[in-house]
DRENNURO-608789 format. One record per residue (C-alpha): x negated, y negated, z negated; residue in one letter. Coordinates in nm, 3 decimals, always signed. Each point is the difference from the previous one (the first is absolute). Layout:
N
[[X Y Z] A];
...
This chain:
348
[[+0.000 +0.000 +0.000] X];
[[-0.146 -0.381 +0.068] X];
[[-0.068 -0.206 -0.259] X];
[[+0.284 -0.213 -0.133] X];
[[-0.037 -0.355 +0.092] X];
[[+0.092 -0.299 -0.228] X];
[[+0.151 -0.335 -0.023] X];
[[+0.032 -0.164 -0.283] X];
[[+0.194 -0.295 -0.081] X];
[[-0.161 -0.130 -0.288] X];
[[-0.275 -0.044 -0.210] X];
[[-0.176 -0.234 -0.239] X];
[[-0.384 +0.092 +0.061] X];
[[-0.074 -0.349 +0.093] X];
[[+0.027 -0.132 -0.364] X];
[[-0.215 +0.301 -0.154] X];
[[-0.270 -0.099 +0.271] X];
[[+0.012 -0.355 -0.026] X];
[[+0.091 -0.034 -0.388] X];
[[-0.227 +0.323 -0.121] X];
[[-0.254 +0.075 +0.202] X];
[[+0.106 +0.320 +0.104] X];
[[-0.192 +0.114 +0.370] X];
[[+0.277 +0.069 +0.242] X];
[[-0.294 +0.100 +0.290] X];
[[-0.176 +0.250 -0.149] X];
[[+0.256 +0.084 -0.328] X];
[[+0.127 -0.076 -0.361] X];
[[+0.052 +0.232 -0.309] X];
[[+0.272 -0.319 -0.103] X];
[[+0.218 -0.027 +0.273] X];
[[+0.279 +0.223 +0.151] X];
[[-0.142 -0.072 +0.356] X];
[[-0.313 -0.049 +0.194] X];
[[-0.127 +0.100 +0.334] X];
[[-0.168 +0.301 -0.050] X];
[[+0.330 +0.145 -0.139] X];
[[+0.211 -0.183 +0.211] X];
[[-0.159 +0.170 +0.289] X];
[[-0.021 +0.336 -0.134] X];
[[+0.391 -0.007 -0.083] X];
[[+0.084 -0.068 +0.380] X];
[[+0.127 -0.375 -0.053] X];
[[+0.026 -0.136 +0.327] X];
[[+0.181 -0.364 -0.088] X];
[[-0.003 -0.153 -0.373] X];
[[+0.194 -0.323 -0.084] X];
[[-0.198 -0.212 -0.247] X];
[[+0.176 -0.217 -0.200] X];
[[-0.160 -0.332 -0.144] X];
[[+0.211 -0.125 -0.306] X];
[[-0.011 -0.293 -0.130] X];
[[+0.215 -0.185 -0.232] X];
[[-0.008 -0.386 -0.076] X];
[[+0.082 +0.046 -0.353] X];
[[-0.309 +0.185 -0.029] X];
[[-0.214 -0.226 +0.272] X];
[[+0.174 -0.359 -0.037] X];
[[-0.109 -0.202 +0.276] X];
[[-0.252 +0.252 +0.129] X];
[[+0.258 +0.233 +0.180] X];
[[-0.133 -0.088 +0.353] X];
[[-0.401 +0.041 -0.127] X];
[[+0.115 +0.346 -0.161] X];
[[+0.137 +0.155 +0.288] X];
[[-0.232 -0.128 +0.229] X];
[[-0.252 +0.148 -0.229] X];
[[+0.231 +0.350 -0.007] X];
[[-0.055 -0.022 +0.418] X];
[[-0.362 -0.057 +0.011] X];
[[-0.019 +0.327 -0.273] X];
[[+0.191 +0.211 +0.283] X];
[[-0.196 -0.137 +0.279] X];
[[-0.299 +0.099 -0.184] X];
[[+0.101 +0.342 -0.112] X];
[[+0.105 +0.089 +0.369] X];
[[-0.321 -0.176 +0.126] X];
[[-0.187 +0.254 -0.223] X];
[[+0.127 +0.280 +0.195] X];
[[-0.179 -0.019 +0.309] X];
[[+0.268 -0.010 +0.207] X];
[[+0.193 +0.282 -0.116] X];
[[+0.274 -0.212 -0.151] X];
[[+0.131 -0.336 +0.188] X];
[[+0.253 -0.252 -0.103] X];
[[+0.326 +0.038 +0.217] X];
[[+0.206 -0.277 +0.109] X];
[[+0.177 +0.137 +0.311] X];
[[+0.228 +0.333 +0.059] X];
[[-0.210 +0.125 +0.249] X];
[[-0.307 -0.029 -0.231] X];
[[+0.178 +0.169 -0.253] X];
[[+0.132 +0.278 +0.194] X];
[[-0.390 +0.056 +0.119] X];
[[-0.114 +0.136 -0.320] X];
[[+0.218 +0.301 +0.014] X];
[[-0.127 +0.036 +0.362] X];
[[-0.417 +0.044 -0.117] X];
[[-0.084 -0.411 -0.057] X];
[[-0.078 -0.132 -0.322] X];
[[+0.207 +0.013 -0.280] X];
[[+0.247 -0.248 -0.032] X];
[[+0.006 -0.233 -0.284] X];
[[+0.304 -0.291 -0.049] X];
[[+0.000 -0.280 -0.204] X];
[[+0.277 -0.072 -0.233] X];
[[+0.112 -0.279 -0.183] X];
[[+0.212 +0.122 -0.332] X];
[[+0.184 -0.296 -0.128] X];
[[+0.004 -0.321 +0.254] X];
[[-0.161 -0.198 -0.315] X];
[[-0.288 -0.108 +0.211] X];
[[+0.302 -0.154 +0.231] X];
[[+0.012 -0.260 -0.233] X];
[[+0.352 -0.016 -0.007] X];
[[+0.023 -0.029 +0.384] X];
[[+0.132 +0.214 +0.294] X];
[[-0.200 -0.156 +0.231] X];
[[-0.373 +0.077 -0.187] X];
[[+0.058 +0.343 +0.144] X];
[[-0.094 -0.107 +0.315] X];
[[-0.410 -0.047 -0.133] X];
[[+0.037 +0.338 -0.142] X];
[[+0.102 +0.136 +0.278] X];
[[-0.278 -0.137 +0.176] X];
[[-0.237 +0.129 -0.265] X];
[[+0.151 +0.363 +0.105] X];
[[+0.284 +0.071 -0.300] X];
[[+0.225 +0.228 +0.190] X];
[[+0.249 +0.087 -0.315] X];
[[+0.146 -0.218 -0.276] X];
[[+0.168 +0.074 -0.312] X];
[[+0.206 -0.363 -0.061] X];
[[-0.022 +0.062 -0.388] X];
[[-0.210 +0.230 -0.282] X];
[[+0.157 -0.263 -0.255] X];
[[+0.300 -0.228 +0.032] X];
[[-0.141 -0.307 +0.250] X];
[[+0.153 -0.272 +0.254] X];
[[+0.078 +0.308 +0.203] X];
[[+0.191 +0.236 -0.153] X];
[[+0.068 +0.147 -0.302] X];
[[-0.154 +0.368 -0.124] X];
[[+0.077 +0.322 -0.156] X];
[[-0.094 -0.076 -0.360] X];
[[+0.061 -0.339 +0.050] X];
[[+0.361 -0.153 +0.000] X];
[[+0.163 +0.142 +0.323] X];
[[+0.042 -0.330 +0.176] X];
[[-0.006 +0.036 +0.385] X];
[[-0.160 -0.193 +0.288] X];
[[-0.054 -0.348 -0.047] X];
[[+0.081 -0.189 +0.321] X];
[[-0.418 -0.014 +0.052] X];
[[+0.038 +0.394 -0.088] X];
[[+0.260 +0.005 +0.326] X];
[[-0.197 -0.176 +0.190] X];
[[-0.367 +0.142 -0.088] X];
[[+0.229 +0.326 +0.100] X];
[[+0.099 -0.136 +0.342] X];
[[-0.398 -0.069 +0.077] X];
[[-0.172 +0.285 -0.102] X];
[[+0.257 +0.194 +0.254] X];
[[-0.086 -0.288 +0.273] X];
[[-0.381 +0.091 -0.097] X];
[[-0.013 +0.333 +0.005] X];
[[-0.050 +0.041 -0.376] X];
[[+0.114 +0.280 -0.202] X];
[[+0.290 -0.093 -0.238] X];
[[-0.074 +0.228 -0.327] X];
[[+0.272 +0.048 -0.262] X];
[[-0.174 +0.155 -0.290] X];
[[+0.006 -0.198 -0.297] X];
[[+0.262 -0.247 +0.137] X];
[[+0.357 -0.033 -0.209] X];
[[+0.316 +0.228 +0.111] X];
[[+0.142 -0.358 +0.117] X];
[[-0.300 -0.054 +0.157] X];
[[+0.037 +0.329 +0.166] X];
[[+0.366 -0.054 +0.134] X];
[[-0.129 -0.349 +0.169] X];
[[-0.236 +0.192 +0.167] X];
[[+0.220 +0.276 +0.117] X];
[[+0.272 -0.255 +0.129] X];
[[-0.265 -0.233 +0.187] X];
[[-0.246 +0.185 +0.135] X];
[[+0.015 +0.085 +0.394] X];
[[-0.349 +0.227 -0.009] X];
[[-0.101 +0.299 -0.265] X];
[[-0.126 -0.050 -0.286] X];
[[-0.150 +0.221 -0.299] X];
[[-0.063 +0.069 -0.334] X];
[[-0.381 +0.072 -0.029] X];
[[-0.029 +0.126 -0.388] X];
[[+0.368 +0.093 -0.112] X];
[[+0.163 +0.395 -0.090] X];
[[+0.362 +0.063 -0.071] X];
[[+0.228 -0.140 -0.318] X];
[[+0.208 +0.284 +0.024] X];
[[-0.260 +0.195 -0.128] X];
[[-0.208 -0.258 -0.196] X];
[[+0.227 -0.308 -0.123] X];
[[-0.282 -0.266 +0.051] X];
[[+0.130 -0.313 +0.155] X];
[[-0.311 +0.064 +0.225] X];
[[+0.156 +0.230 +0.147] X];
[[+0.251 +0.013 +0.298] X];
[[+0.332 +0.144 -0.054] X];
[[+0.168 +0.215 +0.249] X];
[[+0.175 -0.292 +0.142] X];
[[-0.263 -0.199 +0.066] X];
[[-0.193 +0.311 +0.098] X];
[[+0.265 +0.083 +0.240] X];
[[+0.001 -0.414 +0.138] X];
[[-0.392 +0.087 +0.024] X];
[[+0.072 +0.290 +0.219] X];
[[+0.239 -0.155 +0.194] X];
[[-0.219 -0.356 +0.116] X];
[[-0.306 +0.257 +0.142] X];
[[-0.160 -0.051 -0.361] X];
[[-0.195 +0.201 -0.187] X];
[[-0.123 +0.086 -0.405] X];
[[-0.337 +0.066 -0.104] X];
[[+0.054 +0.274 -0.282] X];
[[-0.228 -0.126 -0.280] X];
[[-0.202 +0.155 -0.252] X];
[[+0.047 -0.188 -0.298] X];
[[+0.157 +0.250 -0.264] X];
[[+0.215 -0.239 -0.132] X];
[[+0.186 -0.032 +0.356] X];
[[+0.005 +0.363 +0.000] X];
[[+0.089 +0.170 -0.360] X];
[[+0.270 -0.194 -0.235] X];
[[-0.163 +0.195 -0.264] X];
[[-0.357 -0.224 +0.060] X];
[[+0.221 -0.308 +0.135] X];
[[+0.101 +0.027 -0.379] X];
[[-0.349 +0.031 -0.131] X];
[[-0.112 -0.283 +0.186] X];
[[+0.313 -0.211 -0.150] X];
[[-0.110 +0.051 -0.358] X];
[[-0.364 -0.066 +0.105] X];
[[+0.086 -0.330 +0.169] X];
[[+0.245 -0.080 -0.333] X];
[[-0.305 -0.013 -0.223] X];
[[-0.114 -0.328 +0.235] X];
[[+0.300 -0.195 -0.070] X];
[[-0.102 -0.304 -0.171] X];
[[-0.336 +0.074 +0.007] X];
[[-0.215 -0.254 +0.108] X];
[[-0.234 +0.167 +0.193] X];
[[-0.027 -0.149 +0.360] X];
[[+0.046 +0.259 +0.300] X];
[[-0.353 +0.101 -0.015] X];
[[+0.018 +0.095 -0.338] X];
[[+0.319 +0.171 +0.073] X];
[[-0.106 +0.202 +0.310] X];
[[-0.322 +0.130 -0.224] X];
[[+0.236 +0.073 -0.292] X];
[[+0.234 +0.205 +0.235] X];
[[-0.280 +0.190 +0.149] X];
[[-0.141 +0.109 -0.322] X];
[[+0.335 +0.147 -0.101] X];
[[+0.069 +0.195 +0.328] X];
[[-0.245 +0.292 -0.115] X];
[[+0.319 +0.043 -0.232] X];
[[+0.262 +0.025 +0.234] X];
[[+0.062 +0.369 +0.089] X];
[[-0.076 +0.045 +0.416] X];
[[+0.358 +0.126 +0.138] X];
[[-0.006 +0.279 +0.240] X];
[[-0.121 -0.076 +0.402] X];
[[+0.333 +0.192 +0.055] X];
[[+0.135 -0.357 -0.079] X];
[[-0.130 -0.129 +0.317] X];
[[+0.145 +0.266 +0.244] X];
[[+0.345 -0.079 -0.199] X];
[[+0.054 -0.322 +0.130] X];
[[-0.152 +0.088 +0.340] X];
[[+0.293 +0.220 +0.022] X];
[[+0.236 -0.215 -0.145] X];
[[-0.071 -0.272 +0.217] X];
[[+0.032 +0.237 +0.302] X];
[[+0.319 +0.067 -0.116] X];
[[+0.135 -0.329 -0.050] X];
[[-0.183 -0.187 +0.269] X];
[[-0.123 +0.204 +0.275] X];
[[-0.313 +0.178 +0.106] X];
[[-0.076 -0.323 +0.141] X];
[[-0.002 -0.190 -0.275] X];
[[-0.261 +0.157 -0.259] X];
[[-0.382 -0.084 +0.007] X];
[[-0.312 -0.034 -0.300] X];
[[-0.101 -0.346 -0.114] X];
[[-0.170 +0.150 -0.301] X];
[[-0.041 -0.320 -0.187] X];
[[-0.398 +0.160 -0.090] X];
[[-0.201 -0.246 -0.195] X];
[[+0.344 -0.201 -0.045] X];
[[+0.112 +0.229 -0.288] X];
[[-0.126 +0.116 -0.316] X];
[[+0.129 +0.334 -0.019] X];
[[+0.003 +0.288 +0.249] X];
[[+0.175 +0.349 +0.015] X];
[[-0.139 +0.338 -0.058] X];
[[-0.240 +0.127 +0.257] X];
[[-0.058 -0.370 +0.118] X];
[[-0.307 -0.208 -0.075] X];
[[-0.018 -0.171 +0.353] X];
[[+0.058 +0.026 +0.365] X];
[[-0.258 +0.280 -0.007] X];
[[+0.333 +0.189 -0.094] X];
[[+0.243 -0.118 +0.267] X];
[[-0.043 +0.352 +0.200] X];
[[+0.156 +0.143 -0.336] X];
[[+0.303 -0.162 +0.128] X];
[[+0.103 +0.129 +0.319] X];
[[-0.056 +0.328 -0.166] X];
[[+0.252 -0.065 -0.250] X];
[[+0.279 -0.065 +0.232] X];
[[-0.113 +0.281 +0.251] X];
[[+0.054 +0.213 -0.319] X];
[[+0.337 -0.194 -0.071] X];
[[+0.123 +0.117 +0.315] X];
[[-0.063 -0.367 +0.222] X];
[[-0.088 +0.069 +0.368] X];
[[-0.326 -0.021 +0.205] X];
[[+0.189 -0.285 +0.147] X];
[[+0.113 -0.183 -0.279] X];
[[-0.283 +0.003 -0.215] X];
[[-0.230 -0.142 +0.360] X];
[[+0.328 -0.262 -0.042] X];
[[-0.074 -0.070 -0.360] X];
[[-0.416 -0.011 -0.009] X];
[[-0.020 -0.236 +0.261] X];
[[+0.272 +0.023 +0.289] X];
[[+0.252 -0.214 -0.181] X];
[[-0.234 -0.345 -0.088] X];
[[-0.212 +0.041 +0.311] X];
[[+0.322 -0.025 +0.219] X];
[[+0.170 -0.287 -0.175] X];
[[-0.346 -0.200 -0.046] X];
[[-0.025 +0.067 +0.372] X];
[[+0.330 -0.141 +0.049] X];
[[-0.050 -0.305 -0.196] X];
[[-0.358 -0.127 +0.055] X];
[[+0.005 -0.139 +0.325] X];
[[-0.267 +0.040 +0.269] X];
């Protein structure tokens, strides 16, 4: 049998390289991805996502992401050519016909926008190809944890141009308002990089089967991801309690994320079974079409059992071949899926 091939719809690597340290060319003990794994585990495209919130860089958003784009540039640069940065369909569809890898630059919250639509037009030109309007509540839209408010009118419009430029619209993390405005304006697909199902795990991350069916239905697609608490209730839970001990506190988000990641050694690993359950269940409700991996790797804290990177993506596949998912469908779900509606939606 060939090797499985990969696309995956989102990552955080950037920030481990360009806050930590970590070696993305040659590999890193202390991150969930680098190239030598990334290449051994058949990834043939990789979204990476550069985050950046203003309440955390006031007045620097612009300088931090630029400084989040020069990091990927770099990292690919390191290669030697075996990895480019895409900006057209046709280069895209290239690296799953023997060219270079295919990396895409996302933006995950419009912060950087500055509160305008029309600042996606620069980062467009600096080769963003994907945008998540909101992490956190922001002139844009309003998020999952946040308080559920939908598009402002410069969310509708910042909508209207990222179709017009041929940039991904990405729903993960955006409100269930948010969502519907989405769903009722949008004339192209659109996807949800990082988000599983809240049938099965009731985190307001997640899609529920309407929306996942509204997904389905636009062309879209949703990256199944591997953070446990999008995947068990029983660790969603844990998380809760862990994340209860910070209210009030006055640690700052630094303090926080090193706090959190100190306690996650405590949190019991839920089963990798958990992962082929919502692959299924989004099959179900959506469509074979519908169901892809944006793992969410060095984004998240905490990682099932028999997971400690994308060295273990091939562990997948197997899963749902075991689970009874076709030759077909699991090609659909690896890669199939995001390649064609990337394809569709980056413009040559």
């Amino acid at each position: 049998m060939e090797p499985r091939l990969f696309f995956d719809a989102h990552c955080d690597t950037a920030l481990k390289v360009l806050d930590d340290g970590a070696d993305f060319a040659e590999g890193s003990s202390s991150t969930h991805l680098d190239f030598p794994r990334f290449r051994e585990a058949g990834v043939r495209a990789q979204l990476f996502a550069c985050f950046v919130l203003s309440e955390r860089y006031p007045r620097r958003e612009v300088e931090r992401v630029e400084e989040l784009f020069d990091c990927v540039e770099t990292m690919v640069a390191a290669t030697d050519g075996e990895l480019r940065i895409v900006r057209t369909g046709s280069e895209l569809r290239a690296a799953f016909e023997g060219g270079p890898a295919a990396a895409i630059l996302g933006l995950e919250g419009a912060d950087p926008l500055q509160g305008r639509a029309a600042n996606l037009r620069r980062f467009r030109q600096r080769g963003v190809r994907s945008l998540i309007f909101a992490w956190k509540d922001n002139p844009f839209s309003g998020t999952a944890f946040g308080r559920n408010d939908p598009l402002t009118a410069e969310g509708e419009r910042l909508l209207g141009l990222s179709e017009e430029l041929g940039v991904m619209v990405d729903v993960s993390h955006l409100s269930d308002a948010a969502f519907e405005n989405v769903c009722r304006a949008s004339t192209r697909p659109f996807i949800a990089s990082h988000s599983n199902c809240r049938t099965l795990c009731p985190s307001g991350r997640n899609l529920t089967d309407r929306m996942m069916r509204s997904l389905a239905d636009r062309g879209g697609v949703m990256g199944i991801n591997l953070s446990t608490s999008f995947l068990s209730p029983s660790t969603l839970d844990a998380w809760k309690r862990i994340r209860e001990r910070f209210e009030g506190s006055k640690l700052d988000w630094r303090e926080r994320e090193q706090v959190a990641k100190g306690l996650a050694p405590t949190v019991a690993r839920p089963p990798f079974e958990w992962i082929t359950r919502h692959v299924l269940h989004a099959i179900n409700v959506g469509g074979e079409d519908a169901v892809g991996l944006g793992g969410d790797l060095d984004g998240i804290l905490h990682l099932p059992e028999g997971v400690e990177g994308v060295q273990d993506y091939p562990k997948i596949p197997e899963a749902l071949r075991a689970a009874g998912v076709s030759e077909g469908q699991i090609e659909k779900i690896c890669h199939r899926n995001f390649l064609r509606v990337f394809g569709e939606v980056l413009s040559d």
